[in-house]
C-alpha positions in Angstrom: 109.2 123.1 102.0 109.1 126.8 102.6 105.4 127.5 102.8 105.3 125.0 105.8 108.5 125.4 107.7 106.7 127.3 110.8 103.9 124.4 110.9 104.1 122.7 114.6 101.0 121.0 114.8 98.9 119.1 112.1 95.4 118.3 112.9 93.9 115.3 110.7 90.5 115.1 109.0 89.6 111.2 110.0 86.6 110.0 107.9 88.2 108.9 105.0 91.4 110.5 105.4 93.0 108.8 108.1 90.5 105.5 107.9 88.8 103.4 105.1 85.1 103.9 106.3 83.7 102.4 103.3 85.7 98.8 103.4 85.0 98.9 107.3 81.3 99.2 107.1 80.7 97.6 104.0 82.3 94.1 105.6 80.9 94.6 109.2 77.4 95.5 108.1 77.7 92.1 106.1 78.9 90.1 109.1 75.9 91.5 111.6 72.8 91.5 109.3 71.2 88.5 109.6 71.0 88.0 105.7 72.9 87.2 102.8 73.5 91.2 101.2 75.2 91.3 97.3 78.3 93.3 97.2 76.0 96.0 95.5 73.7 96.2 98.3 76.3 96.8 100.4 77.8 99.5 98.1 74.6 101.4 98.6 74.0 100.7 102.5 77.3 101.9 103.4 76.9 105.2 101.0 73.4 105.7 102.3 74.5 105.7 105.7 77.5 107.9 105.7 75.4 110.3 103.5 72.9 110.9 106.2 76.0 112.4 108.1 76.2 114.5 105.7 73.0 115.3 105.5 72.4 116.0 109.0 75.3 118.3 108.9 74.5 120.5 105.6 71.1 121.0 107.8 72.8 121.7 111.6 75.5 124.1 109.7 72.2 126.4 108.3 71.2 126.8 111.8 67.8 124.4 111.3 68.7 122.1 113.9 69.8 121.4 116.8 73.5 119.8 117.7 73.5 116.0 118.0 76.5 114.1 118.5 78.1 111.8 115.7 76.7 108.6 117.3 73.0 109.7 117.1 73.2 111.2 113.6 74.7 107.5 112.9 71.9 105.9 114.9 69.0 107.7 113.4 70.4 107.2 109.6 71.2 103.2 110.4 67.2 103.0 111.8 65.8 104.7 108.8 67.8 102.8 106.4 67.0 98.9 108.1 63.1 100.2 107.6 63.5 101.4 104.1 65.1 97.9 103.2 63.2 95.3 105.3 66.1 94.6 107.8 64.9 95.9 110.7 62.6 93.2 112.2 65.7 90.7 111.6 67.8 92.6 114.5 67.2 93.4 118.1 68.2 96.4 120.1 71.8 94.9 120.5 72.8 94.1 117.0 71.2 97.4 115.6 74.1 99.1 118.5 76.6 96.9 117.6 76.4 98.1 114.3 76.5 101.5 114.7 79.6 100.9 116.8 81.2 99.9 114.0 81.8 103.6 113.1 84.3 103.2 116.3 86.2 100.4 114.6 86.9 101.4 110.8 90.6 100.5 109.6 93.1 102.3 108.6 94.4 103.1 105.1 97.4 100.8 104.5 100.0 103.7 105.3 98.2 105.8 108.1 100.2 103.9 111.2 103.2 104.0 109.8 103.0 107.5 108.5 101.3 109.2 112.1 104.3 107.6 113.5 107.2 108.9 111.0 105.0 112.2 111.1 104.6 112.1 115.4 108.5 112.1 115.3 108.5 116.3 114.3 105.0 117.6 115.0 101.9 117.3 117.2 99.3 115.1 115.7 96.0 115.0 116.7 92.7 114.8 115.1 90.1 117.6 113.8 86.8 115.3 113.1 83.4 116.2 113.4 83.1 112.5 115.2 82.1 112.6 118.5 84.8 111.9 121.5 84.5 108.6 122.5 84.0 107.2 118.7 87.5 108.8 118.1 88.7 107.5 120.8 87.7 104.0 120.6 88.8 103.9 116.6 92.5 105.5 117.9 92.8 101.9 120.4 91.0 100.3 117.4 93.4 101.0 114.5 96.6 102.0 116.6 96.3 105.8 115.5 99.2 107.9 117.9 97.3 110.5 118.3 98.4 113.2 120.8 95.4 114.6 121.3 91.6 114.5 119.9 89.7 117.2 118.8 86.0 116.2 118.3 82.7 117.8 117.4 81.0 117.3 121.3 84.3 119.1 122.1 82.9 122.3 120.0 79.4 121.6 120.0 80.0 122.6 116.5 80.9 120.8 113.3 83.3 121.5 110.5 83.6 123.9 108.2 82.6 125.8 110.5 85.7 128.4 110.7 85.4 128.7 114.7 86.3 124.9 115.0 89.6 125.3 113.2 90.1 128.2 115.3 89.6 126.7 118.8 91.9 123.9 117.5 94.4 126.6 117.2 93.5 128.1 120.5 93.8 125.0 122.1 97.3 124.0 121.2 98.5 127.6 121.5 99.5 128.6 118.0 99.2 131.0 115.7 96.4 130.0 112.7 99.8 129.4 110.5 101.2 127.4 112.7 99.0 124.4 112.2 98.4 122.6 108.9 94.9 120.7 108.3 95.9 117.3 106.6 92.8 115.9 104.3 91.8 114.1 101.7 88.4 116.6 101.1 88.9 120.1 99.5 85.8 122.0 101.3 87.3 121.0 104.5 91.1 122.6 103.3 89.2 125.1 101.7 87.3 126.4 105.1 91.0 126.1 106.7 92.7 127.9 104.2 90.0 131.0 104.8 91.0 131.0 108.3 94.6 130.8 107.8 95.9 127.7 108.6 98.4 125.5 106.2 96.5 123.1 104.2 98.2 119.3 103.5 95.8 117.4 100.8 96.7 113.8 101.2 94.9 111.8 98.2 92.6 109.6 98.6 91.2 107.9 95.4 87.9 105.4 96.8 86.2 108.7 98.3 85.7 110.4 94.6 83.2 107.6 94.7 81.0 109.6 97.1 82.6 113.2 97.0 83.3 115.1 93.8 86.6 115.0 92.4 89.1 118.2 93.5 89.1 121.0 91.8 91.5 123.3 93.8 94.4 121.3 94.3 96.5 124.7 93.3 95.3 126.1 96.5 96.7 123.9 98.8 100.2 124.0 100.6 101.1 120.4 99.5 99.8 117.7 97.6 100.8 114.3 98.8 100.1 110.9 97.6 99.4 109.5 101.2 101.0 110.2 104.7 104.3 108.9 103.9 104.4 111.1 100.9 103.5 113.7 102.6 106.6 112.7 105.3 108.4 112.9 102.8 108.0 116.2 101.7 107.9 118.0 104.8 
């Protein structure tokens, strides 16, 4: 495809692009809580906890507080939400960690291995999360990700869409902005790329319109692809 034939490194949203967070927390969160949660409660608990991510970062990106790595943005929403609902007092210290590790162990979507692999084959891959290093890290061993390198928030101290983390990445690998494509399944995230100049790859992902709204600029985007092998495919 012409608009990405100079592309030489792609650098992967993770959250929801790369791995199924909801599914992951929904059935570990179910497995550690010492009581019996319907499949609605556990809708909401995994929803309520990524949000206060997003939260944190809507807050931290209009300079009204100060950096925290992924893990304690995680730790702090888990605490307030095992209060809210009663939970708390049925956990000690090492089950409330072990859940929050289970942001380090979310699954893939069904094509991701196969796809980073077929993709590995003609570019750099490598992720471009706001996750901190060592969750990243621990997920890549987790879910057999091939990355070939990681690009985290605690590597910035700064989180996406913030345009100077796309442009260290670039810095980093040595390329021009053009020369690296952003592959994700959110549009804000492309959207912020695309402003700085690098090639944007949507790669859908249908369960997250459940918590983020539906696209709207899909015409702005270098290619659309149905998932990474897709997006193979047409590269």
């Amino acid at each position: 495809m012409a608009k990405a034939n100079n592309v030489k490194a792609l650098i992967f949203d993770v959250f929801g692009t790369v791995v199924d967070w909801r599914t992951s927390i929904k059935k570990g969160v179910e497995n550690i809580i010492p009581k019996k949660l319907t499949e609605e409660e556990l809708e909401s608990f995994a929803v309520e906890w990524r949000s206060g991510y997003s939260e944190y970062l809507r807050i931290f990106n209009n300079g009204n507080i100060i950096w925290k790595k992924i893990d304690e943005v995680h730790l702090d929403k888990l605490k307030e939400i095992l209060k809210n609902r009663n939970l708390i007092d049925l956990l000690d210290d090492k089950q409330i960690n072990e859940l929050n590790l289970l942001w380090h162990k979310l699954g893939p979507w069904a094509d991701s291995e196969e796809g980073l692999r077929l993709l590995k084959k003609n570019y750099s891959i490598g992720t471009l999360s706001n996750g901190n290093f060592s969750l990243l890290l621990n997920m890549s061993k987790f879910s057999k990700l091939s990355w070939d390198f990681i690009f985290s928030g605690d590597i910035f101290k700064n989180y996406k869409p913030n345009e100077n983390v796309y442009k260290e990445a670039c810095n980093f690998l040595d390329l021009d902005y053009n020369q690296v494509a952003l592959v994700a399944a959110h549009e804000n995230d492309l959207l912020a790329a695309k402003k700085v100049g690098l090639k944007t790859f949507y790669v859908e992902r249908k369960d997250e319109f459940r918590i983020y709204d539906e696209p709207t600029h899909l015409n702005e985007f270098d290619i659309i692809a149905k998932n990474f092998l897709d997006l193979n495919n047409k590269l």
